[in-house]
N, C-alpha and C positions, 0 to 999 in steps of 0.2 A: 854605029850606034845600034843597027840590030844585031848585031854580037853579044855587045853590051846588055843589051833589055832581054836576051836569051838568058845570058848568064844569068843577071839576076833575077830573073825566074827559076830559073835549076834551084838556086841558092835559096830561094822563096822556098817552095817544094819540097827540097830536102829539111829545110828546118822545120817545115808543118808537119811532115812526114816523123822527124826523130821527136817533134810532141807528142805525138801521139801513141808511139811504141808507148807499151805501159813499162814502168818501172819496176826495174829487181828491190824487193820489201829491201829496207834499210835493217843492218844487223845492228839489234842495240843492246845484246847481251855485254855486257862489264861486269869487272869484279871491285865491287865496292868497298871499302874499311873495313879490317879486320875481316878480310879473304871470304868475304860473301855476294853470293848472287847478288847481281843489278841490272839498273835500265839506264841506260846509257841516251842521255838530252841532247836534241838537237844544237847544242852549239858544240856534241864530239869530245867533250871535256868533262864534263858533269856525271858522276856516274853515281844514283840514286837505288838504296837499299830497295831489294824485290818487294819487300813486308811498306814500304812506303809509296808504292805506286798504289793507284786509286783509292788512296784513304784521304781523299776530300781535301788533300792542303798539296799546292801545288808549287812541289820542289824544283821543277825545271823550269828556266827564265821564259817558254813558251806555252806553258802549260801541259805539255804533250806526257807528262805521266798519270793526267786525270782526264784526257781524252773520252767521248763518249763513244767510240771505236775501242777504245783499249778495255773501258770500263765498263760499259752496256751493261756484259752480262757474262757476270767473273761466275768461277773460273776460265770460264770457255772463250770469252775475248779477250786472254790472258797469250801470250805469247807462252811457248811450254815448258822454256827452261826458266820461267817466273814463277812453274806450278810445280807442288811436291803431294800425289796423291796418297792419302792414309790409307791404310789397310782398308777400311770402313769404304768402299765404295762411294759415297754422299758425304765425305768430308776431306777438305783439303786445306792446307798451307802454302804462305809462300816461299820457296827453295829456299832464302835465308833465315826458316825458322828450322831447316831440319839440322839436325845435328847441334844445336844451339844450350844443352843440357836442360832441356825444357818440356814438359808435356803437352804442346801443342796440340797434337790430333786427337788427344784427350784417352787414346791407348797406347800408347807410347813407340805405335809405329815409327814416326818423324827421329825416335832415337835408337831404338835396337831392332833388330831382324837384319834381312836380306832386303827387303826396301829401302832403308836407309842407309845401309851401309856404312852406316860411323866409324870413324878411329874411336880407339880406348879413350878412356878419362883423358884430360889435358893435366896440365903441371897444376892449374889452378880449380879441378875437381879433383877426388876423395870414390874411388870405388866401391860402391855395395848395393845392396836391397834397399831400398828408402822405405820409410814407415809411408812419406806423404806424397803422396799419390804426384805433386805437384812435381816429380822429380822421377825418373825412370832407372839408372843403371848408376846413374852418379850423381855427389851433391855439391854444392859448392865448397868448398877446402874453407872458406869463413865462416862457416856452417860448424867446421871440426872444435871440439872442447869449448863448447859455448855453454854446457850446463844441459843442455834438452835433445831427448834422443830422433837422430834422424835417420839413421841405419837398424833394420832389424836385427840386429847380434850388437847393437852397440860399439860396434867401431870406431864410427864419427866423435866419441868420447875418450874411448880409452887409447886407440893404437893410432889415429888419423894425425 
């Protein structure tokens, strides 16, 4: 019986012991719908748009995408491939707004340069100059011969 009452103190020990090791951070990078950045919910299955963690409505069945860890103090309690820094120092996106044909960062870093590194137009944009600022390098293709100009040379009307 003192064998026994040894053992199970080893075994006591060892599992106080492996409590207390602190834990390797959980990866919860995924790729979301339509091939964009996500946060990946603790049930391992749920893989929730980067642009939908901490905006107040809480998509994961644990709450863990509105965390006050996660969310404190965005960007910076941001995990980093949830973050896409604009050209602009003091302005940032979240990774599934870059590339998105959209002017986010509000210069249109998040769509053309060497920080974004975007692929060309998709099937479903239309290449040129946009008149409206709301669009950087491409427009939407149901945008094209709608009657109103959205390309500077008129494109979007005549040849799109």
């Amino acid at each position: 019986s003192a064998v026994a009452l040894l053992v199970l103190a080893a075994a006591l020990a060892l599992g106080v012991a492996l409590a207390l090791l602190p834990r390797a951070p959980v990866n919860r990078f995924c790729t979301a719908p339509n091939n964009r950045t996500g946060f990946l919910c603790d049930d391992r299955v749920t893989c929730v748009p980067a642009s939908w963690v901490c905006d107040r409505v809480s998509n994961c069945r644990n709450g863990e995408d509105e965390q006050e860890q996660l969310c404190g103090d965005l960007p910076h309690s941001l995990p980093g491939y949830l973050v896409f820094h604009c050209s602009n120092p003091r302005s940032w996106v979240y990774a599934d707004q870059r590339c998105n044909g959209m002017n986010d960062c509000g210069d249109c870093s998040d769509e053309v340069g060497s920080l974004a590194a975007c692929p060309p137009c998709g099937g479903e944009w239309w290449s040129c100059s946009p008149v409206h600022y709301e669009f950087c390098s491409c427009i939407p293709r149901r945008l094209c011969q709608d009657g109103i100009q959205h390309c500077l040379g008129w494109s979007d009307e005549f040849v799109c």
